[in-house]
C-alpha positions in Angstrom: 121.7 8.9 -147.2 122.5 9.5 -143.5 120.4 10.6 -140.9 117.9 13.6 -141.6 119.0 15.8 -138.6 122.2 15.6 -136.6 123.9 18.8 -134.0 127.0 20.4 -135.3 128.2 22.9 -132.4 129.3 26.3 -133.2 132.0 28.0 -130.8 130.2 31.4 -130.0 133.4 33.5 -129.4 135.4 31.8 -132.7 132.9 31.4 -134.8 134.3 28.0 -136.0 132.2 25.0 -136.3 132.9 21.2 -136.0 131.8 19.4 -138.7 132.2 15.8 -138.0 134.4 13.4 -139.5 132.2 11.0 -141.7 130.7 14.8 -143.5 133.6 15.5 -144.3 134.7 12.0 -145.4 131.8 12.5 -147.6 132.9 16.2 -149.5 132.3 18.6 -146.8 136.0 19.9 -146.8 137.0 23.4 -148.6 134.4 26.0 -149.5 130.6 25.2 -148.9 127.9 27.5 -150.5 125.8 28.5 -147.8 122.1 29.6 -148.1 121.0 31.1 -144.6 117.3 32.4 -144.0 116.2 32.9 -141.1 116.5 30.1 -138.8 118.2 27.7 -141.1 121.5 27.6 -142.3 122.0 24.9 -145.4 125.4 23.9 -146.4 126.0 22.5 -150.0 128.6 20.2 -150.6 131.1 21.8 -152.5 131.2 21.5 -156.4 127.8 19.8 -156.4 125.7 21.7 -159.6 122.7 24.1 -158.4 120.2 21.2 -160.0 121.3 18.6 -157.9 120.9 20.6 -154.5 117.9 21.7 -155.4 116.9 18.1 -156.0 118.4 17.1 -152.9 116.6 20.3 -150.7 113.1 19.3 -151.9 113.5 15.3 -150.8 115.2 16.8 -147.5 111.7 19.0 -146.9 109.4 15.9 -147.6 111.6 14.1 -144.6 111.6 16.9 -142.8 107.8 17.3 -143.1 107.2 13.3 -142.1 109.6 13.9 -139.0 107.0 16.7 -137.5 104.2 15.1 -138.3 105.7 11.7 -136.7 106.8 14.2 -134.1 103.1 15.7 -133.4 101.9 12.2 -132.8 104.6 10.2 -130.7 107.4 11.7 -128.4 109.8 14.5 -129.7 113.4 13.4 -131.1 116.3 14.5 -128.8 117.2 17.0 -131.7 113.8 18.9 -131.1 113.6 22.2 -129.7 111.0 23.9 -127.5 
């Protein structure tokens, strides 16, 4: 598993993103399914069966859980926003 969060820059007059090298070494290449609500955008490898993401999404919202409350009690990660 890699790290929890990570900054993937969008170009705001193209529209393109860069998706670094070592994602895409690991499947992100080709047509991800994207789930977008609100403010977060989710990108599922592609091929990878519903189950499996949904699997994947819950143990991604317990980290994601321990990372603010780590965050409420020590100094905010760089990846933080105000």
């Amino acid at each position: 598993m890699g790290n929890l969060m990570s900054t993937i820059r969008i170009d705001d007059k193209s529209g393109q993103a860069y998706i670094p090298k070592d994602y895409r070494e690991s499947g992100f290449i080709g047509d991800a399914d994207v789930i977008f609500h609100d403010l977060v955008l989710i990108l599922i490898k592609p091929g990878v069966p519903r189950e499996s993401a949904v699997k994947c999404l819950r143990n991604v919202l317990r980290r994601l859980e321990q990372l603010v409350e780590y965050e409420s009690n020590n100094k905010p990660t760089p990846h933080t926003r105000s």
